[in-house]
TIDRENVO-897816 format. One record per atom (N, C-alpha, C, O, CB): atom name; residue in one letter; residue number from 0; x, y, z. Coordinates in nm, 2 decimals, always signed. Atoms other than C-alpha are relative to their C-alpha. Glycine has a CB too. Layout:
   atom   type   seq       c1       c2       c3
     CA      a   NUM        X        Y        Z
...
***
This chain:
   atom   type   seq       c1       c2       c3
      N      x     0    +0.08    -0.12    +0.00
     CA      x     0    +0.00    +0.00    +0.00
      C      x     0    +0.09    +0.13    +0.00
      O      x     0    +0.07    +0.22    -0.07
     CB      x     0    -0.09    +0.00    +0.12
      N      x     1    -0.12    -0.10    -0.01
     CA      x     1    +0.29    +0.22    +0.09
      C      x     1    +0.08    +0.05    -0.16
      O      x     1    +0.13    +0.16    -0.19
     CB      x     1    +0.13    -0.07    +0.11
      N      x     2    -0.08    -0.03    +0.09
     CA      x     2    +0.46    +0.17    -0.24
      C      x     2    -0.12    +0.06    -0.11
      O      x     2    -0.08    +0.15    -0.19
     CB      x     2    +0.09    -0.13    -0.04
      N      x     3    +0.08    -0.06    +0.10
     CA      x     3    +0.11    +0.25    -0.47
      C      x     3    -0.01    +0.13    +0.06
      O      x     3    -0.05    +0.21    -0.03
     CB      x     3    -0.14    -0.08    -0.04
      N      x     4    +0.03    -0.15    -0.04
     CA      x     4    +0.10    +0.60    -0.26
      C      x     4    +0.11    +0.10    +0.00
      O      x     4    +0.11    +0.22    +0.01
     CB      x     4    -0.06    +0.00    +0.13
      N      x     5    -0.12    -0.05    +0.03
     CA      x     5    +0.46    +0.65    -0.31
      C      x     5    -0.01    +0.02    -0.17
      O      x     5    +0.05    +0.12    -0.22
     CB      x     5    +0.13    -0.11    +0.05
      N      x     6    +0.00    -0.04    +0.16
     CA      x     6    +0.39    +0.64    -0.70
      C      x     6    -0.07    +0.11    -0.04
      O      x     6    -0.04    +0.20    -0.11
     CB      x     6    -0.04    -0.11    -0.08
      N      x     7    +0.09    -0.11    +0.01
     CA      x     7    +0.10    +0.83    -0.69
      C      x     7    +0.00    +0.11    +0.04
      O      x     7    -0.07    +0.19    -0.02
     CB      x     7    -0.09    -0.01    +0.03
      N      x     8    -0.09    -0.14    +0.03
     CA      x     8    +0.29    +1.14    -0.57
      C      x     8    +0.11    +0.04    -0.02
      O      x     8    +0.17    +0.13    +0.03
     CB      x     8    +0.01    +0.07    +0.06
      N      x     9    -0.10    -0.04    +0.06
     CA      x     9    +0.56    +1.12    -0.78
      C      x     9    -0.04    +0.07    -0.09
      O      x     9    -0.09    +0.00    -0.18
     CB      x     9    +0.07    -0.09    -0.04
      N      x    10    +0.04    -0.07    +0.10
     CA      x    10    +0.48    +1.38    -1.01
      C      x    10    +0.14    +0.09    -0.02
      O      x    10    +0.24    +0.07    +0.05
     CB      x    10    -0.14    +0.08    +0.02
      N      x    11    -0.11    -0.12    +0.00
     CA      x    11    +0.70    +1.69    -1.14
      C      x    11    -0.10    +0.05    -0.07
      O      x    11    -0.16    +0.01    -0.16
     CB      x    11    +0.17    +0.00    -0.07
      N      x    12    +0.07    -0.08    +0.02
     CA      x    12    +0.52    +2.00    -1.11
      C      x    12    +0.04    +0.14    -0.13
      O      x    12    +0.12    +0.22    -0.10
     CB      x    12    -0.03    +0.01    +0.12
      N      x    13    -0.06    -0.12    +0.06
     CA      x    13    +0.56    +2.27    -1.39
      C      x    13    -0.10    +0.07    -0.07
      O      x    13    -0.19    +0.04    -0.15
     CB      x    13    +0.12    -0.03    -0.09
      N      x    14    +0.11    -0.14    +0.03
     CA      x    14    +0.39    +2.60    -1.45
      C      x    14    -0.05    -0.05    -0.17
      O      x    14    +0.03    -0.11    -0.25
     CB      x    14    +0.12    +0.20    -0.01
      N      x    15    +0.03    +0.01    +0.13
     CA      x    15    +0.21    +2.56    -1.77
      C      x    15    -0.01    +0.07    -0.08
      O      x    15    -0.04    +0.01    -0.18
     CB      x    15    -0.08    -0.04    -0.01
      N      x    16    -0.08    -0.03    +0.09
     CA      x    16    +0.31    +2.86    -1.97
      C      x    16    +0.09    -0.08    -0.01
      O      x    16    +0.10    -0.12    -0.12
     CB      x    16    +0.03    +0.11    +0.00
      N      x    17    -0.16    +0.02    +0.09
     CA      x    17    +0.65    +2.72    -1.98
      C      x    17    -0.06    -0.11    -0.08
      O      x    17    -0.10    -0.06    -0.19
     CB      x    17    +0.16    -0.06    +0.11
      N      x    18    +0.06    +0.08    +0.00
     CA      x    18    +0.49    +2.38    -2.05
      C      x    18    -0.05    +0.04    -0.13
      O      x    18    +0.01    -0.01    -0.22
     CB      x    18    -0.08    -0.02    +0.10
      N      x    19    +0.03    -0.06    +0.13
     CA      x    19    +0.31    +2.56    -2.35
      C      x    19    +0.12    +0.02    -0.10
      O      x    19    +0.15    -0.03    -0.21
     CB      x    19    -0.07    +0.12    +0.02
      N      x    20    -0.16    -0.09    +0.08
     CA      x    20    +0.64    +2.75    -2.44
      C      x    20    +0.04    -0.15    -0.10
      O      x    20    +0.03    -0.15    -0.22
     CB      x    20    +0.20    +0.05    +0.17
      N      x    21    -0.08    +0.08    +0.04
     CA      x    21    +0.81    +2.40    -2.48
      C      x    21    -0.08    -0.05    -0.10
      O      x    21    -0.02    -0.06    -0.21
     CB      x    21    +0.07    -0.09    +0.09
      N      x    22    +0.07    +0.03    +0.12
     CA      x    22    +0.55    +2.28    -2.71
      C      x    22    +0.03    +0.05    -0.12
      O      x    22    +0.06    -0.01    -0.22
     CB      x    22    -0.11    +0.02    +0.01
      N      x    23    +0.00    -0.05    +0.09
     CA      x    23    +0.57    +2.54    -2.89
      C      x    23    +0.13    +0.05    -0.10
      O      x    23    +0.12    +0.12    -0.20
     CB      x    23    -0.06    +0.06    +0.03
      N      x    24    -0.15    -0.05    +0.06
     CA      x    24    +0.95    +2.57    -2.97
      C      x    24    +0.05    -0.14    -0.08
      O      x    24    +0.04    -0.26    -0.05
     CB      x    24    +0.11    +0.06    +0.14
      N      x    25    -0.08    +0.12    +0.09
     CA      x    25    +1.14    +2.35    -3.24
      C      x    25    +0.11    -0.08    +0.08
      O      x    25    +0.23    -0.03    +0.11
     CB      x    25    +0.09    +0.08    -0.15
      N      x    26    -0.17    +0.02    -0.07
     CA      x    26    +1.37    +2.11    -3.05
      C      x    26    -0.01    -0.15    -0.10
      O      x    26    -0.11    -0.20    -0.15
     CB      x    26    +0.03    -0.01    +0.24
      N      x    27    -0.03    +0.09    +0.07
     CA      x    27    +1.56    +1.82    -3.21
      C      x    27    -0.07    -0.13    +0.10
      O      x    27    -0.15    -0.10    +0.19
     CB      x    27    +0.17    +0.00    -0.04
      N      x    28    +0.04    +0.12    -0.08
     CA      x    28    +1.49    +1.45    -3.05
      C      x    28    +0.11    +0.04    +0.14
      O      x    28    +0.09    +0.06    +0.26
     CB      x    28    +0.05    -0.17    -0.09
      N      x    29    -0.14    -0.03    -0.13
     CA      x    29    +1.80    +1.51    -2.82
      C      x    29    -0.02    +0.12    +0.10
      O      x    29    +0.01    +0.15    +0.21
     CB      x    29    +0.17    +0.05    -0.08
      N      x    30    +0.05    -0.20    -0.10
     CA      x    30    +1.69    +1.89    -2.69
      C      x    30    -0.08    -0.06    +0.04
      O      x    30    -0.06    -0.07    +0.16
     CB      x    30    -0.06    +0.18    -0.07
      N      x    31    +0.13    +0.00    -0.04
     CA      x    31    +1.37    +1.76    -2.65
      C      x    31    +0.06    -0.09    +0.18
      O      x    31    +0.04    -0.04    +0.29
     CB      x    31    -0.11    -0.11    -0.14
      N      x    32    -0.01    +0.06    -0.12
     CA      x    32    +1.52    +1.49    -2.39
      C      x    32    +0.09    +0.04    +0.10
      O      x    32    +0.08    -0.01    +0.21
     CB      x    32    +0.02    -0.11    -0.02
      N      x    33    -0.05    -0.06    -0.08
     CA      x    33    +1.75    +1.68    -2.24
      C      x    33    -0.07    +0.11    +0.06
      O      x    33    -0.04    +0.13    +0.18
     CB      x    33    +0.11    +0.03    -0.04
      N      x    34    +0.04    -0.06    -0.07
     CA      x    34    +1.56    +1.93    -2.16
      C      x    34    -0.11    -0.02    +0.08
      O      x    34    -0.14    +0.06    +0.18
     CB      x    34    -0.01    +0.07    -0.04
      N      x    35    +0.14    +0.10    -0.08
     CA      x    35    +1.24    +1.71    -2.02
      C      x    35    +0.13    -0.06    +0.14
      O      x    35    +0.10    -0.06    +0.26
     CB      x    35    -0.09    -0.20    -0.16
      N      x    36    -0.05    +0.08    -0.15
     CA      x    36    +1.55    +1.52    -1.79
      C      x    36    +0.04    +0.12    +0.10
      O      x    36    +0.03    +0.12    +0.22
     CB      x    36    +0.16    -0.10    -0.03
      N      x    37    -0.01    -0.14    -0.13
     CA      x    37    +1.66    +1.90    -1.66
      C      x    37    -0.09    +0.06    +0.02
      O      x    37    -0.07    +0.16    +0.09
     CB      x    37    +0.10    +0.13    -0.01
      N      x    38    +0.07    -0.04    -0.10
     CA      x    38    +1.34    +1.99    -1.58
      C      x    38    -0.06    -0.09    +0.14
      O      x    38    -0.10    -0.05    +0.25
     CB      x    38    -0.09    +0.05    -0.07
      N      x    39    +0.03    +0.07    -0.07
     CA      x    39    +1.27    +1.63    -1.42
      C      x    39    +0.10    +0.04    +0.16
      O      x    39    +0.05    +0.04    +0.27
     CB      x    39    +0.02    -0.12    -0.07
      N      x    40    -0.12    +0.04    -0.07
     CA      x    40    +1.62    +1.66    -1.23
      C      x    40    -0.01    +0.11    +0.10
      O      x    40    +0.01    +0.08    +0.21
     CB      x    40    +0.14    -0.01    -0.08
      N      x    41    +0.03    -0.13    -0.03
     CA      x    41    +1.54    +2.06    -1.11
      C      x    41    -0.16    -0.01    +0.05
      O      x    41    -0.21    -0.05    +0.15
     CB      x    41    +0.03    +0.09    -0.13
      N      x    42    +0.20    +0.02    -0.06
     CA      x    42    +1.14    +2.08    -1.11
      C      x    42    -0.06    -0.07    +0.13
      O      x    42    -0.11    -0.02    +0.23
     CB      x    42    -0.08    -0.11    -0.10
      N      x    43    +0.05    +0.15    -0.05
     CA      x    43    +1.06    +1.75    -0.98
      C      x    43    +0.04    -0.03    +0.11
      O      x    43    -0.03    -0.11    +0.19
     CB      x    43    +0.04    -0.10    -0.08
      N      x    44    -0.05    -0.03    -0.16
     CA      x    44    +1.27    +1.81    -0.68
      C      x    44    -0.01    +0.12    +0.05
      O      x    44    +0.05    +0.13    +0.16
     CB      x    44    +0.14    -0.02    +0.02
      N      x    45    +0.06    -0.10    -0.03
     CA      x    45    +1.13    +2.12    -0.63
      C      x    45    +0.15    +0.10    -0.01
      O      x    45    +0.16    +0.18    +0.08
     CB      x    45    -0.10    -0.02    +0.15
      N      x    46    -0.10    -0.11    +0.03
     CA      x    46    +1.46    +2.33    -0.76
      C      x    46    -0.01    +0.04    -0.11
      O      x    46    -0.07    -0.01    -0.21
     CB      x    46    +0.14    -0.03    -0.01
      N      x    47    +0.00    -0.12    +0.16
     CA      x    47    +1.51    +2.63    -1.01
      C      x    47    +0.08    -0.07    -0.08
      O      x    47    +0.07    -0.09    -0.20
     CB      x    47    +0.09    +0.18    +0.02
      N      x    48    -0.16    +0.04    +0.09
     CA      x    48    +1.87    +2.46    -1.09
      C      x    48    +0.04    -0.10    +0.08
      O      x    48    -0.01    -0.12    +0.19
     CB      x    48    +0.13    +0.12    -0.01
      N      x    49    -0.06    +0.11    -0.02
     CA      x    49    +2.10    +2.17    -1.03
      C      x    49    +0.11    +0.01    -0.03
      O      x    49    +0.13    +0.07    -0.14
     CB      x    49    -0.04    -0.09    -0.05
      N      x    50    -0.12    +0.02    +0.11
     CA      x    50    +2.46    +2.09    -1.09
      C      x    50    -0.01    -0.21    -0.03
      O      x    50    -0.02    -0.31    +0.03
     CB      x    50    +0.19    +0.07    +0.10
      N      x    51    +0.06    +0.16    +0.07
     CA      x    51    +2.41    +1.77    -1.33
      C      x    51    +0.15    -0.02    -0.06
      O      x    51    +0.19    +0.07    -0.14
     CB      x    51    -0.17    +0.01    -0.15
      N      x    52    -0.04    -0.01    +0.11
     CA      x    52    +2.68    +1.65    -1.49
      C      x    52    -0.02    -0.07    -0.12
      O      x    52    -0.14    -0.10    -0.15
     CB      x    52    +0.07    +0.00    +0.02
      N      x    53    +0.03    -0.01    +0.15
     CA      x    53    +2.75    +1.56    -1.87
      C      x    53    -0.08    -0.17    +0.01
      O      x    53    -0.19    -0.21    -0.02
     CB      x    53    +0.18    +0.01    -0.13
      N      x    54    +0.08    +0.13    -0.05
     CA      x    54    +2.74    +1.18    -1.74
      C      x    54    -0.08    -0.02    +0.05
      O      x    54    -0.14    -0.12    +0.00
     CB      x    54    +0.03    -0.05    +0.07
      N      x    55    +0.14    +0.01    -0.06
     CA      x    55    +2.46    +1.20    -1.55
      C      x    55    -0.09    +0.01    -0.07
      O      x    55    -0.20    -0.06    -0.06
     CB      x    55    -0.04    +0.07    +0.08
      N      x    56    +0.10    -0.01    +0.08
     CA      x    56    +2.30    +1.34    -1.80
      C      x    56    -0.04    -0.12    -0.15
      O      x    56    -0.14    -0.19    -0.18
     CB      x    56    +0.02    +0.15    -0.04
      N      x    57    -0.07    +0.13    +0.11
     CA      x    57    +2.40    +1.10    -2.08
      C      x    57    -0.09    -0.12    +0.10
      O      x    57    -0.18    -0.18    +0.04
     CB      x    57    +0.24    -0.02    +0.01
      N      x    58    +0.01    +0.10    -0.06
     CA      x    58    +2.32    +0.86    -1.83
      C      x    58    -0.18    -0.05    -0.05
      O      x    58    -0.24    -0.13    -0.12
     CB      x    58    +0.04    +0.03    +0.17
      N      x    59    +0.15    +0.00    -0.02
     CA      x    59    +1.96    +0.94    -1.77
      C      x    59    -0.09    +0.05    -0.16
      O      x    59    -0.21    +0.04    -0.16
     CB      x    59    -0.04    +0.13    +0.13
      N      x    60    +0.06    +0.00    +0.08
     CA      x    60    +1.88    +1.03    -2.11
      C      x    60    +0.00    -0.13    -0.12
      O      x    60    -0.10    -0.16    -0.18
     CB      x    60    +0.04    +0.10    -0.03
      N      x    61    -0.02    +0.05    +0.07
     CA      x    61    +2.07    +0.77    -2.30
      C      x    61    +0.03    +0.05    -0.14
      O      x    61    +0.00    -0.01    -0.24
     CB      x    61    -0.07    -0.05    +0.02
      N      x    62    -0.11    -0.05    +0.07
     CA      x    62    +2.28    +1.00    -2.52
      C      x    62    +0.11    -0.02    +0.06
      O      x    62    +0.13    -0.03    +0.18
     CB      x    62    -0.01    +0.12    -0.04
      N      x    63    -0.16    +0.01    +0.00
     CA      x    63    +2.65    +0.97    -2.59
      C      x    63    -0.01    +0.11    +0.09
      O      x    63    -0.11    +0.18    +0.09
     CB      x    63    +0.10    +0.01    -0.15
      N      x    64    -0.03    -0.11    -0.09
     CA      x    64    +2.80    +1.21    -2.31
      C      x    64    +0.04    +0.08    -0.14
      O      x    64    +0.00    +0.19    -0.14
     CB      x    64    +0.11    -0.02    +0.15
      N      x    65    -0.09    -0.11    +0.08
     CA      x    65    +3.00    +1.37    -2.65
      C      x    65    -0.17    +0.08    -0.05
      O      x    65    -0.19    +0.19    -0.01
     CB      x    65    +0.13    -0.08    -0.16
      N      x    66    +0.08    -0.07    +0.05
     CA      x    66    +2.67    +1.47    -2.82
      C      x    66    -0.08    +0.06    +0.12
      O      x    66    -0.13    +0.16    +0.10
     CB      x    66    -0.06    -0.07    -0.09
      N      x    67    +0.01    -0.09    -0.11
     CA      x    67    +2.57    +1.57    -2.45
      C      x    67    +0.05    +0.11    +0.02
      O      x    67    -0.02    +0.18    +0.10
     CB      x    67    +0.03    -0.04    +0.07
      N      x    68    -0.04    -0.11    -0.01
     CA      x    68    +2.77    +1.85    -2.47
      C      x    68    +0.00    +0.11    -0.14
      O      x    68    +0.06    +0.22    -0.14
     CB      x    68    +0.13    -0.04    +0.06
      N      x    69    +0.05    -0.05    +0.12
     CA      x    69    +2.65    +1.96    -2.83
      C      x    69    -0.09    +0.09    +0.06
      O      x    69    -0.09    +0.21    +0.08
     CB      x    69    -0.06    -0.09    -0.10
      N      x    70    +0.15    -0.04    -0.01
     CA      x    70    +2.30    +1.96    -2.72
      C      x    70    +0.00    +0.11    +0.08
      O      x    70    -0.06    +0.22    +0.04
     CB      x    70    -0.09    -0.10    +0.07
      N      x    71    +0.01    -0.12    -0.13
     CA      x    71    +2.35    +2.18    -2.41
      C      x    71    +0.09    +0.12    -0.03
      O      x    71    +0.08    +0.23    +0.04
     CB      x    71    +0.06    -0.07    +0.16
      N      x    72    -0.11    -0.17    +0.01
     CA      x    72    +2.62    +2.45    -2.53
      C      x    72    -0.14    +0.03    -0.14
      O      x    72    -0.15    +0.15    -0.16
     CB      x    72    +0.29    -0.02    -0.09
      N      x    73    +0.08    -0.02    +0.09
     CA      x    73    +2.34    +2.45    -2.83
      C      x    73    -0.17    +0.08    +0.05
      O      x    73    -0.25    +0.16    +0.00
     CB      x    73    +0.01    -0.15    -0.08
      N      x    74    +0.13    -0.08    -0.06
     CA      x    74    +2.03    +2.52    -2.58
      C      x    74    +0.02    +0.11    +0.10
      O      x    74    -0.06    +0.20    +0.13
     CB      x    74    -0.10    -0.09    +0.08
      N      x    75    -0.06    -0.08    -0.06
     CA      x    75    +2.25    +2.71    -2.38
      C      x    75    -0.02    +0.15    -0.13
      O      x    75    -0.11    +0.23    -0.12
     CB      x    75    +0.14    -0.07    +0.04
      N      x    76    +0.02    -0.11    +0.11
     CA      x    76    +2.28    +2.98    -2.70
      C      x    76    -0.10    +0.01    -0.05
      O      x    76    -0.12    +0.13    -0.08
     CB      x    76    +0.07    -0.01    -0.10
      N      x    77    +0.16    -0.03    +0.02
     CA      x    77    +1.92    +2.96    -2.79
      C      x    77    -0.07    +0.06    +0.14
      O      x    77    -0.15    +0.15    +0.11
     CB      x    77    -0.09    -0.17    -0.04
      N      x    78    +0.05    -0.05    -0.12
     CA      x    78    +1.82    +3.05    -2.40
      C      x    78    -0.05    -0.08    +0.06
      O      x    78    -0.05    -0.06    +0.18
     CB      x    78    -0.08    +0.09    -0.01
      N      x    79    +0.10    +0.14    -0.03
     CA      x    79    +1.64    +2.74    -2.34
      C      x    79    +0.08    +0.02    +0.15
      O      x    79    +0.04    +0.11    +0.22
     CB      x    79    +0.03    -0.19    -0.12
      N      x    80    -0.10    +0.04    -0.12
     CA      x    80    +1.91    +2.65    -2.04
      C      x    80    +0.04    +0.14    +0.04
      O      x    80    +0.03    +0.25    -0.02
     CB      x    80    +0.15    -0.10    -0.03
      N      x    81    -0.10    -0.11    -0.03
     CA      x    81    +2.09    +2.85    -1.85
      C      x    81    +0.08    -0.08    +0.09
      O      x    81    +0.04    -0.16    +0.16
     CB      x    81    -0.06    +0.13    +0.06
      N      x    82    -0.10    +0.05    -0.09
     CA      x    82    +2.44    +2.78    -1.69
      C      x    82    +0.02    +0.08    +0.11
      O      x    82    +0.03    +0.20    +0.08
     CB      x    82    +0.12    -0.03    -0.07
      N      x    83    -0.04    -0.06    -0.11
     CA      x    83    +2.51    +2.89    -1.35
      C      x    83    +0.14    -0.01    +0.03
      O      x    83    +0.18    +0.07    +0.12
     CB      x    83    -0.07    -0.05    +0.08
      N      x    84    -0.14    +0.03    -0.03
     CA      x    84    +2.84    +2.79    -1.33
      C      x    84    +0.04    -0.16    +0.08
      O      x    84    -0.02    -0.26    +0.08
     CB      x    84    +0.04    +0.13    +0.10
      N      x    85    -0.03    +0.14    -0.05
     CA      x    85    +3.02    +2.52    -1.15
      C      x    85    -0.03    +0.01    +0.15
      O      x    85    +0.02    +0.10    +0.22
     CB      x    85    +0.16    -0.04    -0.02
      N      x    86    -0.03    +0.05    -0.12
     CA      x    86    +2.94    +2.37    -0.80
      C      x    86    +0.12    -0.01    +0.08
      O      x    86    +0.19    -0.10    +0.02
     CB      x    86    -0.04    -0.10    -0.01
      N      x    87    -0.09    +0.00    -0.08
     CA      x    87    +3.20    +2.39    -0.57
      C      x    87    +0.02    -0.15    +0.02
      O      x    87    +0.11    -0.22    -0.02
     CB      x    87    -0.02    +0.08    +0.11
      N      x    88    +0.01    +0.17    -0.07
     CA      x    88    +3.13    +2.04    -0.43
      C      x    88    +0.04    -0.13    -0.06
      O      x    88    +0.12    -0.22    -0.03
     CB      x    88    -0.14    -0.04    +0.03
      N      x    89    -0.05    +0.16    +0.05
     CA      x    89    +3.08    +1.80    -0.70
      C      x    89    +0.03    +0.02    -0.16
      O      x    89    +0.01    -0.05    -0.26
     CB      x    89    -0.15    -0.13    +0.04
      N      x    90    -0.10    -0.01    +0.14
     CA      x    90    +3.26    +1.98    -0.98
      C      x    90    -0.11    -0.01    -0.12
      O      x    90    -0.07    -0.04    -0.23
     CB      x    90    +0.14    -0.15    -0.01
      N      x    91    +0.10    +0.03    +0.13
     CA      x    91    +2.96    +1.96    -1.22
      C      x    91    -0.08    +0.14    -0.04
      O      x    91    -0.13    +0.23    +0.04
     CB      x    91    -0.12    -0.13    +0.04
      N      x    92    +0.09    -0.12    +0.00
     CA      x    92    +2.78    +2.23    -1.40
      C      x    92    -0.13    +0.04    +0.04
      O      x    92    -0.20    -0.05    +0.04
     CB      x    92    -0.01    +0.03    -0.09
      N      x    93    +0.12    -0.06    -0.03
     CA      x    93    +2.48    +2.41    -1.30
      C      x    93    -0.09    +0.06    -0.11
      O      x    93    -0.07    +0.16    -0.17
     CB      x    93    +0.02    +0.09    +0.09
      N      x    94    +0.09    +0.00    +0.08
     CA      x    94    +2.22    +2.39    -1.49
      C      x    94    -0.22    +0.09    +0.04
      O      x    94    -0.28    +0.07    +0.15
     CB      x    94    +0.03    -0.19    -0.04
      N      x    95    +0.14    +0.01    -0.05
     CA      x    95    +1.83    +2.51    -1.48
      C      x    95    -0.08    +0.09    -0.19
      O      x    95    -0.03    +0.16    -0.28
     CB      x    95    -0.03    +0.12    +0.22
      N      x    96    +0.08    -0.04    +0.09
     CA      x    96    +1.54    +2.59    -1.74
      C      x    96    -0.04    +0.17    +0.01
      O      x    96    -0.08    +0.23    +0.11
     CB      x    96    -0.11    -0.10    +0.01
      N      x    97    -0.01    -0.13    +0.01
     CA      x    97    +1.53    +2.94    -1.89
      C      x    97    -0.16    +0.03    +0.03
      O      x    97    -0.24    -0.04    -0.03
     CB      x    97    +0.08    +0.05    -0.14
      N      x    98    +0.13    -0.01    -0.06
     CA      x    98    +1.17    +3.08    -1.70
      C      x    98    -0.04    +0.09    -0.10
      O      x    98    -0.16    +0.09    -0.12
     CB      x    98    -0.01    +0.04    +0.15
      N      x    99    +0.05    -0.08    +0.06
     CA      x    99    +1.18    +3.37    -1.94
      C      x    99    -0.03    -0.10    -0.14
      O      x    99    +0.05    -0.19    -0.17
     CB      x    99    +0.08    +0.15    +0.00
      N      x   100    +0.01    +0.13    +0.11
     CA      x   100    +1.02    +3.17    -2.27
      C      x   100    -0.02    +0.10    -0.07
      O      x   100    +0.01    +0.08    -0.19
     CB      x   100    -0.11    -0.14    +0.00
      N      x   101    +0.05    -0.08    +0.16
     CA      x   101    +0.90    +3.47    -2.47
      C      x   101    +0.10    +0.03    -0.10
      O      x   101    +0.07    +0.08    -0.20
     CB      x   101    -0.07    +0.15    +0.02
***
């Protein structure tokens, strides 16, 4: 019983302009999932931002980490992302979804 009520509030909550926004913007197969895993990874844990790294991300998407770092210096220059810089801690970048969409 514990575990069907543990599923049933696993959600990731996100404003629905943005939600619209992403619909409505051209992304490849690869943007698309990288940016669905950094809002899971951010959102979903109730953060703006995260430091993720390339591996992790690679990991959880199932892209090559090399084309991992296409995708993201590529949504990075469109606005999509935004980098915060590096974590001190665990050496990885900081990542979170750009809120302004217009």
């Amino acid at each position: 019983m514990a575990e069907e009520e543990k599923k049933r509030d696993s959600f990731t909550r996100l404003f629905n302009p943005i939600l619209e926004a992403i619909c409505k913007t051209e992304f490849t197969g690869r943007e698309l999932r990288v940016v669905l895993f950094i809002i899971r990874s951010t959102y979903g844990w109730n953060k703006k931002k995260c430091p993720l790294s390339k591996s992790y991300i690679a990991e959880g998407t199932g892209i090559s980490r090399r084309h991992i770092c296409e995708v993201i210096r590529g949504l990075v220059k469109r606005n999509i992302l935004i980098e915060y810089g590096t974590d001190q801690k665990s050496r990885a970048k900081v990542y979170g979804l750009n809120k302004r969409y217009s």
